[in-house]
C-alpha positions, -999 to +999 in steps of 0.1 A: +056-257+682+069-244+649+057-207+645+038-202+613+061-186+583+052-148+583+038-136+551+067-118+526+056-081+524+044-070+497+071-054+474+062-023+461+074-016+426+079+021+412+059+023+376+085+056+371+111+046+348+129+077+354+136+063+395+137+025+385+165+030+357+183+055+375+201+092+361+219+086+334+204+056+321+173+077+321+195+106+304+207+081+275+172+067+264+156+108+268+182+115+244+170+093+213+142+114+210+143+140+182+112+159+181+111+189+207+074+184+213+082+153+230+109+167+253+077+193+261+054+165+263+082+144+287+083+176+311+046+178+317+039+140+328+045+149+364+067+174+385+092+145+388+101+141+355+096+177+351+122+183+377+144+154+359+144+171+327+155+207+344+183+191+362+199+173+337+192+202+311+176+178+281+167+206+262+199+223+262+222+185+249+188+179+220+199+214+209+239+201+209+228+171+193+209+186+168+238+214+160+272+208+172+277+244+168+259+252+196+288+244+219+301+281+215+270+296+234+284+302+265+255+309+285+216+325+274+198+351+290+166+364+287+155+402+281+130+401+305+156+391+332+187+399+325+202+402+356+225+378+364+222+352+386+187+353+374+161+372+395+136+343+415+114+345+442+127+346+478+122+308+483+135+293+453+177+290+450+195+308+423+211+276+409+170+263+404+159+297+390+188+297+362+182+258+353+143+264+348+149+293+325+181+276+305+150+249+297+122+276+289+150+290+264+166+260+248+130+246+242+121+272+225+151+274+203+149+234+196+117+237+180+123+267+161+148+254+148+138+223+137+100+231+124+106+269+105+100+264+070+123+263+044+130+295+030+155+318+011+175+330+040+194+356+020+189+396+036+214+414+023+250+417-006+278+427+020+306+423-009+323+411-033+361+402-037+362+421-072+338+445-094+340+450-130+315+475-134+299+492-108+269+496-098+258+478-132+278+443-127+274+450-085+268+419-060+232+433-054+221+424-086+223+383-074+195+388-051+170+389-085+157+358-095+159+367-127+189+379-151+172+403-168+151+437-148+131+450-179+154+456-204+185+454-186+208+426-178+209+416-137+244+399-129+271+407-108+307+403-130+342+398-117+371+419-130+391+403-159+420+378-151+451+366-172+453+333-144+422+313-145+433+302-112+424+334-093+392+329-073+361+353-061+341+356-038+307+371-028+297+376+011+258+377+019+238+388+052+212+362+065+178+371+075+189+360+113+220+355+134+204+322+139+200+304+109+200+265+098+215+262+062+208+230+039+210+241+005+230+274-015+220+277-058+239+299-082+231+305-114+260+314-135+253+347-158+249+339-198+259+371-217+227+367-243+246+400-257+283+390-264+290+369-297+280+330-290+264+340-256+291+327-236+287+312-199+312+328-172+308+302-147+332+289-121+349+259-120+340+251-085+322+262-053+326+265-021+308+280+011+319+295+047+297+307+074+305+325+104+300+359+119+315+398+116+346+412+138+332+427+167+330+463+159+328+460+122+293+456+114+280+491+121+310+500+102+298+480+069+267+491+071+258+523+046+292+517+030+281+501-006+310+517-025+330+496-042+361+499-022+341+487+005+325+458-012+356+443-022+374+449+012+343+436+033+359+396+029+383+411+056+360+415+084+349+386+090+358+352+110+346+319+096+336+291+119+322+264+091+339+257+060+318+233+032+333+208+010+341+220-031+314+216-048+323+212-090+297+237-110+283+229-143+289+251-170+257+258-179+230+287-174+206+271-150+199+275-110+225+249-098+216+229-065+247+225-037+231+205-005+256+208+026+263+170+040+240+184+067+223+212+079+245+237+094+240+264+122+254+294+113+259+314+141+265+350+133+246+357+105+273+356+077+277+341+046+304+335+019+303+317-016+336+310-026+341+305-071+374+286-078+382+289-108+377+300-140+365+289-168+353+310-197+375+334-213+363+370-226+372+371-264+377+410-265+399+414-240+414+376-238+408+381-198+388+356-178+356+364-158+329+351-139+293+365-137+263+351-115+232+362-123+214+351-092+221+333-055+201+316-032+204+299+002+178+277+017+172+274+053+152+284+082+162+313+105+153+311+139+128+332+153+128+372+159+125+359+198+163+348+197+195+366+190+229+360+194+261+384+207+291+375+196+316+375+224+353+370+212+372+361+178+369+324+183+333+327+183+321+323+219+284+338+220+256+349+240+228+336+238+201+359+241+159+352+244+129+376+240+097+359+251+078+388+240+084+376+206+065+346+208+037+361+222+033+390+197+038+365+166+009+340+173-012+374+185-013+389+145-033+419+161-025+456+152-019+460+188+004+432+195+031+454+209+010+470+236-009+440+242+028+417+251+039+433+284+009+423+306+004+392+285+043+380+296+032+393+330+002+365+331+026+338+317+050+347+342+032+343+369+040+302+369+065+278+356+035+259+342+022+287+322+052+293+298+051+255+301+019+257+288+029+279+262+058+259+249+037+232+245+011+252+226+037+264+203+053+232+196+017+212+188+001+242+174+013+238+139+001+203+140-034+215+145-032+207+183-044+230+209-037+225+247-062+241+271-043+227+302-024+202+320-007+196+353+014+178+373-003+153+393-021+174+416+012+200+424+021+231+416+049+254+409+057+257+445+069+224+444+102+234+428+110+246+462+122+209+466+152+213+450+180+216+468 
């Protein structure tokens, strides 16, 4: 008697893409999204995949793929636990504790720096290589948009040259140590009261960003002699160098857009003029005068800062969650009202998830009031081994 054929089991087939296409296949199609929000959005469709994107630190390689120049960060720590390893409870492993907050910080930073608006990202005039007269012609007078305050004239001026080879240049503070750069404008000066009102433009521009020798920045700041101004170009170490840019020689706010948005990491910023091209016909000297600068960018948020660690421009990164708190709370009494407020959204991984998430939608008119993770909670990270 032939037995009767058994019936094939039943297969069962995993709707998780994440397990069916394996690690790095996984990590590889993750990475062609561009938006932060999703990554947030990825990390909150179920503890696996939330787990998936901690491992494999997603947040951390959007940030490298959004700004190379991120590879000099050399680790981030936050101010609410800076003791390293990081600080977790009893039944959670170190190495878990430090990936969980690496993605807390890194998905912060991605969105802030990819959805701050565009703004003039200028702070402060550090120097300038040369002075003709100061404090009339000084570097502080570029940070007026216009070239005239009242009835004075507002440019800064070069000293006279017999080579119209010999470059300048003026150094700027940003707003942040964290800033995205896409666009510098100069406006060369017009002298409306010299004969003909001649144009002292430059021949060409070009633009360095980068960040202040250790030690050096307390040391610039209060110094606005002119000694100081013109020696301040020596204090510095540059870690991005633009292409030359030719300038018009004409008195109007002249547009230079970087080949893309750069990261400056330190805060720093430098506008090199090469060149001369107008000569002074009392003296038979050449100048150049700029009545105004700009720089257009977004700088990341008072939550992040950066320490600069060596010459070569290895940094740490450091995060205040407090920040983010106190600047969607507005209220007079934000800055009593953070500490317990962290405390509450410390209390779980999902509630500072929850507050990324909130963050990243919120300007999109897009309010969370919860999620979760298939039915598990937080003490499910004690999983991973």
């Amino acid at each position: 008697m032939i037995p009767l054929l058994q019936q094939p089991r039943k297969m069962e087939v995993s709707n998780d893409f994440i397990e069916w296409l394996g690690a790095d296949l996984s990590v590889k199609i993750l990475m062609f999204l561009e938006d932060p929000s999703d990554l947030v959005r990825v990390s909150a469709v179920s503890s696996s995949w939330r787990q998936f994107m901690i491992v494999n630190g997603i947040c951390k390689q959007l940030c490298l793929k959004m700004f190379p120049e991120m590879s000099t960060v050399t680790h981030a720590i936050e101010i609410s636990n800076m003791i390293e390893p990081v600080e977790s409870r009893t039944n959670e492993p170190i190495e878990w504790a430090c990936l969980k907050r690496d993605h807390k910080v890194y998905a912060f930073l991605a969105q802030g720096l990819a959805s701050f608006p565009r703004k003039d990202c200028l702070s402060e005039a550090l120097g300038a290589s040369s002075t003709d007269n100061y404090p009339d012609e000084s570097i502080q007078n570029t940070l007026e948009p216009s070239d005239r305050i009242g009835q004075r004239a507002s440019y800064w001026s070069s000293k006279g040259e017999i080579d119209s080879a010999v470059p300048e240049t003026l150094t700027y503070k940003l707003m942040a140590k964290l800033c995205v750069i896409t666009e510098i404008h100069i406006q060369p000066f017009q002298v409306y009261f010299q004969f003909g009102s001649p144009i002292y433009s430059a021949k060409a521009v070009r633009f360095l960003m980068g960040h202040s020798i250790a030690g050096m920045e307390a040391q610039m700041e209060g110094d606005v002699s002119s000694a100081a101004q013109e020696s301040s170009h020596e204090k510095f170490v540059w870690t991005y160098v633009s292409p030359e840019f030719p300038m018009a020689h004409e008195n109007c706010l002249q547009k230079f857009k970087l080949p893309e948005p750069v990261l400056c990491i330190g805060g720093i910023l430098q506008v090199q003029l090469l060149g001369r091209v107008q000569k002074q016909e009392i003296d038979s000297l050449y100048y150049i005068c700029v009545s105004h600068v700009e720089v257009v960018g977004r700088p990341a948020t008072p939550a992040f800062d950066v320490e600069i660690l060596d010459q070569s421009g290895k940094c740490m990164l450091r995060h205040n969650p407090e920040q983010h708190l106190c600047s969607n709370n507005r209220s007079p009494q934000c800055e009593s009202s953070c500490p317990p407020r962290i405390h509450r959204f410390g209390a779980s991984i999902r509630g500072w998830e929850h507050m990324i998430l909130n963050t990243l939608l919120g300007a999109r008119g897009i309010m969370v009031n919860d999620y979760d993770y298939d039915g598990e909670d937080d003490d499910s990270d004690d999983q991973y081994n």
